[in-house]
C-alpha positions as CSV (number, residue, x, y, z in Angstrom):
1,X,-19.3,-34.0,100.9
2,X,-16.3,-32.3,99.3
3,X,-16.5,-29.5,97.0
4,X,-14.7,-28.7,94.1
5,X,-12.8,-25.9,92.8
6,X,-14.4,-23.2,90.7
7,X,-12.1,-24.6,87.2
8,X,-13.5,-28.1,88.1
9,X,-17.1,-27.5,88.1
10,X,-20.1,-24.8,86.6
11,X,-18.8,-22.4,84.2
12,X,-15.0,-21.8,84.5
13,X,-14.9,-25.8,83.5
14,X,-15.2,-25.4,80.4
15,X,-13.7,-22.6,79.9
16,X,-10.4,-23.9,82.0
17,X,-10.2,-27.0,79.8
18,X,-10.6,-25.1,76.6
19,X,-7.4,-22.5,78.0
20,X,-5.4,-25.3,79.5
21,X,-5.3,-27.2,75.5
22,X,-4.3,-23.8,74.4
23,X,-1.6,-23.6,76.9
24,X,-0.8,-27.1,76.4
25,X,-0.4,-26.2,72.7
26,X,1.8,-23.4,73.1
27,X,4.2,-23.6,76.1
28,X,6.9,-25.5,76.2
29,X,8.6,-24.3,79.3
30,X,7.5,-24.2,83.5
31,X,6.9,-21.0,84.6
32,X,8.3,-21.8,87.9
33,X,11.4,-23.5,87.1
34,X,12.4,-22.1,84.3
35,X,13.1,-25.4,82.7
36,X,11.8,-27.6,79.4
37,X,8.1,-29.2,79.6
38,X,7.9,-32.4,78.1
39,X,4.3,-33.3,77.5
40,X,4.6,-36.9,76.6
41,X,5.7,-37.7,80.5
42,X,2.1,-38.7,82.0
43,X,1.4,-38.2,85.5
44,X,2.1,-39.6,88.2
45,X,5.4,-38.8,87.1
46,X,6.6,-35.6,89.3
47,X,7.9,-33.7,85.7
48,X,4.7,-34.0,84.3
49,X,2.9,-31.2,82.8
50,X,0.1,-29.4,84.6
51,X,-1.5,-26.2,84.6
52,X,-0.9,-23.9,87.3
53,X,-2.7,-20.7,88.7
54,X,-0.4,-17.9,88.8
55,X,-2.3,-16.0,91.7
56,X,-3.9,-19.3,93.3
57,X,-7.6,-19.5,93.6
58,X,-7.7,-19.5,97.2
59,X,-5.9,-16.1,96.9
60,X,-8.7,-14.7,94.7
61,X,-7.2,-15.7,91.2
62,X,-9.3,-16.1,88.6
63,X,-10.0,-20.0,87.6
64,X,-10.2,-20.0,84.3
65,X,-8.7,-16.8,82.9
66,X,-6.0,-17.2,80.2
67,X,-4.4,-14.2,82.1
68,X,-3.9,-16.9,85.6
69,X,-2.8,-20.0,83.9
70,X,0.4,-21.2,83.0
71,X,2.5,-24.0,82.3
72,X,4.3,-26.2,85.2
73,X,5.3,-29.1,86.2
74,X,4.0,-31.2,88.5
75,X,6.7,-31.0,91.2
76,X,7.1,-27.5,90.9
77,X,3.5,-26.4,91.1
78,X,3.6,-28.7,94.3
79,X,6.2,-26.7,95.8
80,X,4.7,-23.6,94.6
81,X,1.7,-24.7,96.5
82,X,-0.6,-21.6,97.0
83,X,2.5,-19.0,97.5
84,X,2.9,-15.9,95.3
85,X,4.8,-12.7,94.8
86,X,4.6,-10.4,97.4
87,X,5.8,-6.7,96.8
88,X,7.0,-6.3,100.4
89,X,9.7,-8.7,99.7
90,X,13.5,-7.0,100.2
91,X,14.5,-9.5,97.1
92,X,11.9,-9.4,94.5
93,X,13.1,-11.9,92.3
94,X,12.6,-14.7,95.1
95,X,9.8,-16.9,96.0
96,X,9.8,-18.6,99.4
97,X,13.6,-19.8,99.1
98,X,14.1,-20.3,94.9
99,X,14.9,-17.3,92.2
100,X,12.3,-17.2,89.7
101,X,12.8,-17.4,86.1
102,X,12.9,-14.4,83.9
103,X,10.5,-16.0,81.2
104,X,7.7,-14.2,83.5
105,X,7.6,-10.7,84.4
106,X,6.9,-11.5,88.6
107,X,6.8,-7.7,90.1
108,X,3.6,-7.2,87.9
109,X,1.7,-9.7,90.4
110,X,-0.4,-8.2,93.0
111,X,-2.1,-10.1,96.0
């Protein structure tokens, strides 16, 4: 039997659904590409909007916290997989091989 994530069952549900209407209310650009979100392109098209952990869950970020979430697109959040800033970096303003966008202050992430 598979298990589900922490913001798909018990109590972050809830609490990740009501954050990710906020988000979805209120962003209207991917944190990860930099670039405009349009929210009336429905999956399973790659541009379309999801909601993306900043420090993934497997890396001990929070599920539901308003703090953790952010607006993505699909695609990105794909390629973003479970990577995230790390301080030891020579070039802080790069992820795995792509410069971040400035909309996001990155350096304050910790692992």
């Amino acid at each position: 039997m598979m298990t589900l994530r922490a913001d798909k069952q018990g109590p972050h549900r809830v609490a990740f659904e009501k954050n990710k209407k906020v988000i979805l209310k209120t962003q209207n650009i991917c944190a990860i590409c930099g670039k405009p979100v349009y929210k009336s392109i429905k999956a399973p098209n790659p541009m379309s909007p999801v909601i993306d952990h900043i420090i993934p869950v497997s890396k001990g970020g929070h599920p539901s916290s308003m703090e953790n979430l952010q607006l993505a697109h699909w695609t990105c959040n794909r390629q973003k997989s479970d990577k995230m800033f790390n301080m030891k970096q020579a070039d802080p303003k790069t992820i795995g091989n792509r410069n971040l966008p400035q909309s996001i202050n990155w350096s304050t992430y910790r692992s």
